[in-house]
C-alpha positions as CSV (number, residue, x, y, z in Angstrom):
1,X,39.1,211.3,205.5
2,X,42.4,213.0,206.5
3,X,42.8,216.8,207.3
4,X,39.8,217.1,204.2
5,X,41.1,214.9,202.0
6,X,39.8,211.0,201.0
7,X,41.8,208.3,200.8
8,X,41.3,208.7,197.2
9,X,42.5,211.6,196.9
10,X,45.5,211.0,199.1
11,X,46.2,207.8,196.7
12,X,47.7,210.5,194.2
13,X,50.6,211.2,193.9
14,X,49.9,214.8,192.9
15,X,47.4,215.2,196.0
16,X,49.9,214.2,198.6
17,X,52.6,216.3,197.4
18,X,49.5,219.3,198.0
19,X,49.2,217.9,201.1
20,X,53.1,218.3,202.0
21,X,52.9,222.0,200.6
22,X,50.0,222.3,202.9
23,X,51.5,221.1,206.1
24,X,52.6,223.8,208.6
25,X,56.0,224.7,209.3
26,X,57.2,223.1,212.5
27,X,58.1,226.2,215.0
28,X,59.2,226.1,218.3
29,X,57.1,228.7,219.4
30,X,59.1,231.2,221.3
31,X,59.0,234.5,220.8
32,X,63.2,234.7,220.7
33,X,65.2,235.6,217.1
34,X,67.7,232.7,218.0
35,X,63.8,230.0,218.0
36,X,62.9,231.8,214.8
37,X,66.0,231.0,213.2
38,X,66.2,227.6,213.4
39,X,62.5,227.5,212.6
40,X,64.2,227.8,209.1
41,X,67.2,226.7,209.3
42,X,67.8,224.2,211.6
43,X,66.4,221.4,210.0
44,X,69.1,218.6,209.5
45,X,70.9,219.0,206.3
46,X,69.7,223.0,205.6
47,X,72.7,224.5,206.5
48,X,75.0,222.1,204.8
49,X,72.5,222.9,201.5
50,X,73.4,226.9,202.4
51,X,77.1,225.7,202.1
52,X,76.8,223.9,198.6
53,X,74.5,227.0,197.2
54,X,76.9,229.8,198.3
55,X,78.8,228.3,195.2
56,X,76.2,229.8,193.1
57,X,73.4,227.9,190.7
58,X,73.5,224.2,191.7
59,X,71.5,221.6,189.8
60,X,69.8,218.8,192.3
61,X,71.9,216.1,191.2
62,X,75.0,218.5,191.8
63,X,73.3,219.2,195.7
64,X,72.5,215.3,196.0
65,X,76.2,214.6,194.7
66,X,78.2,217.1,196.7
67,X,76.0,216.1,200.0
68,X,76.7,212.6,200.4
69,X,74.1,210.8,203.3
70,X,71.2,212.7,202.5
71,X,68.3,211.0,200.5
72,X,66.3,212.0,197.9
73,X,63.1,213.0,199.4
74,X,64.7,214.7,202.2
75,X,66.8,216.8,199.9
76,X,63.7,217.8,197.9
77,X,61.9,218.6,201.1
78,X,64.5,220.8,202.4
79,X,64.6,222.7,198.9
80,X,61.0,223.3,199.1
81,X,61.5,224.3,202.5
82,X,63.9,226.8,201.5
83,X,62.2,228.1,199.0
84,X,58.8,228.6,200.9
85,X,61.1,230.7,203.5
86,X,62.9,232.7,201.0
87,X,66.2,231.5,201.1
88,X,66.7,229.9,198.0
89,X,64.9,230.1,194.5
90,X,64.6,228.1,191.6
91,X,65.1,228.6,188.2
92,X,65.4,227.0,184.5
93,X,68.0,227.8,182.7
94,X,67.9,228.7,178.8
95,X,68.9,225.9,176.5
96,X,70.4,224.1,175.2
97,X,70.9,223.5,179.2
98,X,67.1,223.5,180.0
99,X,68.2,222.3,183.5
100,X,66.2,224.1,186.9
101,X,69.4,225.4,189.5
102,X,68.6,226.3,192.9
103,X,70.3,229.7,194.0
104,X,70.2,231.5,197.3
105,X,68.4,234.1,198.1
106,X,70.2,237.8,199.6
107,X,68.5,236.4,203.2
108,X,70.1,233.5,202.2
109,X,73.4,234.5,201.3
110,X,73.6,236.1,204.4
111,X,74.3,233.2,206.2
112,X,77.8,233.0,205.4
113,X,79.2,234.5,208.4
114,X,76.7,232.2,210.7
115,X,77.8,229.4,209.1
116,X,81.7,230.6,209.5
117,X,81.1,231.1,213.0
118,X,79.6,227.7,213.4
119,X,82.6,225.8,211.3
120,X,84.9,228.2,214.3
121,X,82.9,227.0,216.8
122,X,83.2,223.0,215.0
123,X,87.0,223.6,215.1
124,X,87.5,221.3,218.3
125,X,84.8,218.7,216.8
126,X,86.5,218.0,213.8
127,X,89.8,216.0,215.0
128,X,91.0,213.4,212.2
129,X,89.8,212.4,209.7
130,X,87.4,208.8,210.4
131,X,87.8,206.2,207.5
132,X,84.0,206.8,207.1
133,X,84.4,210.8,206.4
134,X,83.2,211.9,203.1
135,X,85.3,214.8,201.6
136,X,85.4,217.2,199.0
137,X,87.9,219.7,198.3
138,X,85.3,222.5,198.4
139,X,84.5,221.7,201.8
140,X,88.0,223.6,203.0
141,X,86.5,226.7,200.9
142,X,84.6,228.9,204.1
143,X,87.8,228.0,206.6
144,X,89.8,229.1,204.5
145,X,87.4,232.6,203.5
146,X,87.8,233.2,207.2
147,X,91.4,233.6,207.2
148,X,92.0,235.8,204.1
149,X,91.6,239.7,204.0
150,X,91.2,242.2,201.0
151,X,89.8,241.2,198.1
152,X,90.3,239.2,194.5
153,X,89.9,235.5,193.4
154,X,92.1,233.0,195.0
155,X,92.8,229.8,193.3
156,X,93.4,226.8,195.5
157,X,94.8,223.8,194.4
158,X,95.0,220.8,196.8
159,X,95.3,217.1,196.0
160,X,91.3,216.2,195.9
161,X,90.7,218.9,193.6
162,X,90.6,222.6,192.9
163,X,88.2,225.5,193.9
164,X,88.6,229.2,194.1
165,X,87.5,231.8,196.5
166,X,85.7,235.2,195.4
167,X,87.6,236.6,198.7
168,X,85.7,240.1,199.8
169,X,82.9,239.7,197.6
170,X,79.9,241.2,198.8
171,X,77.4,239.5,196.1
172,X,77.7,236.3,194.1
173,X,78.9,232.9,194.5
174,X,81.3,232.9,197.8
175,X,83.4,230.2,195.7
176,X,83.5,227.6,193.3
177,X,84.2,224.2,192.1
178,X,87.4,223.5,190.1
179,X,90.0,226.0,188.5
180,X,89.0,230.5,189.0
181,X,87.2,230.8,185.9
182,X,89.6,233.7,185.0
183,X,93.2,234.6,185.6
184,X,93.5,234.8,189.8
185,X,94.9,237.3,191.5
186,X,96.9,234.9,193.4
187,X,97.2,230.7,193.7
188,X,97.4,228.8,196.8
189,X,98.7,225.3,196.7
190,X,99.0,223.4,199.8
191,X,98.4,219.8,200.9
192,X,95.6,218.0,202.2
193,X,97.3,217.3,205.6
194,X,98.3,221.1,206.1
195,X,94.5,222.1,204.7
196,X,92.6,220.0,207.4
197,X,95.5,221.7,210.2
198,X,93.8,224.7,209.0
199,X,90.2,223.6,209.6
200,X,91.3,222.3,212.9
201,X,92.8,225.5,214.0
202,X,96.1,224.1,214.6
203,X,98.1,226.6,212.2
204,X,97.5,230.0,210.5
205,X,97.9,230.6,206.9
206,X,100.2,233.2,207.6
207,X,102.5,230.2,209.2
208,X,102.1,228.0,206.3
209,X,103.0,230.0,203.6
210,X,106.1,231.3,205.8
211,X,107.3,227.8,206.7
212,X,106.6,226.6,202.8
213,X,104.2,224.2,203.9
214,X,102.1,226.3,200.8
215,X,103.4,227.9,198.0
216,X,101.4,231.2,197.0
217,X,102.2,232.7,193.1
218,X,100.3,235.6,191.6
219,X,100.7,239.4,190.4
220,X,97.9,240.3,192.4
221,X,97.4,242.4,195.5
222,X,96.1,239.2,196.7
223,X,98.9,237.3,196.4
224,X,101.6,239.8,197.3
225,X,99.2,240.1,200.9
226,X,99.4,236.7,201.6
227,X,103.2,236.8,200.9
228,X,103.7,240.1,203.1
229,X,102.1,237.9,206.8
């Protein structure tokens, strides 16, 4: 017998996941709002989760894709975690998809800034790029957030791929994957080399786009800010 349960009982697979839901959350035990943060979030691999669901609706193969390193049953743990603390919810959608997304919460959308802070913080950390670094363009989305002002959708091109930026939103996905689902208000296209300079801390996108290391179109107020530095 194991915290009620018989070894019967634990046999199945349906009983053990019970057993999992059942299992207290690990605390630190400190009465300190910094301790009961990371009771929630610092779990490897939550925050990285947060980055991937600011995008909006994810599916679990699109998380487990987009997060390479992290297995399968702790990726479902650390949704489930998520969920249980209210920072993330899951949903099916109608068909013909009939696929469950996970989404964040408003508590947990409001990470963004901590997690911008922290990738500031990670500037000095990140040096170059080690032949065993994964990389998606997507990743350069929240640097890049930090450094823009006003508000519109910014499409950025670079040579892994495209993603735009919902710059000044205050609800909804923070970005996305692949080409601004409308027309942008402005386009950013830069290289890989000058994007990671970025993330580093070494330039300023005001220096880029004046030195033409990035070339920024668009009719937008966006645009015509970015061209104005």
């Amino acid at each position: 017998m194991l915290l009620g349960f018989t070894k019967c009982e634990l046999g199945k697979s349906n009983n053990v996941s019970r057993l999992r839901r059942m299992s207290p959350r690990r605390s630190y035990d400190q009465y300190c709002s910094a301790a009961r943060a990371l009771d929630a979030v610092g779990d490897r691999w939550t925050l990285l989760i947060v980055r991937e669901l600011l995008a909006g609706p994810r599916r679990y193969t699109d998380l487990h894709a987009d997060l390479p390193g992290v297995s399968t049953d702790v990726l479902a743990s650390r949704l489930k975690d998520m969920e249980r603390d209210g920072l993330s919810t899951r949903r099916r959608l109608p068909p013909p998809g009939a696929a469950y997304v996970y989404e964040l919460t408003e508590r947990g959308r409001r990470l963004l800034p901590v997690l911008q802070a922290l990738g500031e913080w990670g500037r000095s950390e990140l040096g170059e790029r080690r032949p065993t670094d994964a990389v998606r363009a997507h990743w350069f989305a929240l640097p890049l957030l930090s450094s823009l002002e006003g508000e519109g959708l910014l499409e950025v091109r670079l040579e892994e791929g495209d993603f735009h930026l919902h710059v000044g939103a205050a609800e909804g996905p923070v970005y996305g994957e692949g080409p601004a689902p409308r027309e942008p208000d402005a386009r950013l296209v830069l290289d890989s080399a000058t994007c990671a300079a970025l993330a580093r801390g070494e330039t300023s996108l005001t220096d880029v786009v004046r030195d033409g290391r990035a070339t920024v179109t668009g009719d937008g107020t966006l645009a015509k800010a970015l061209l104005d530095r």
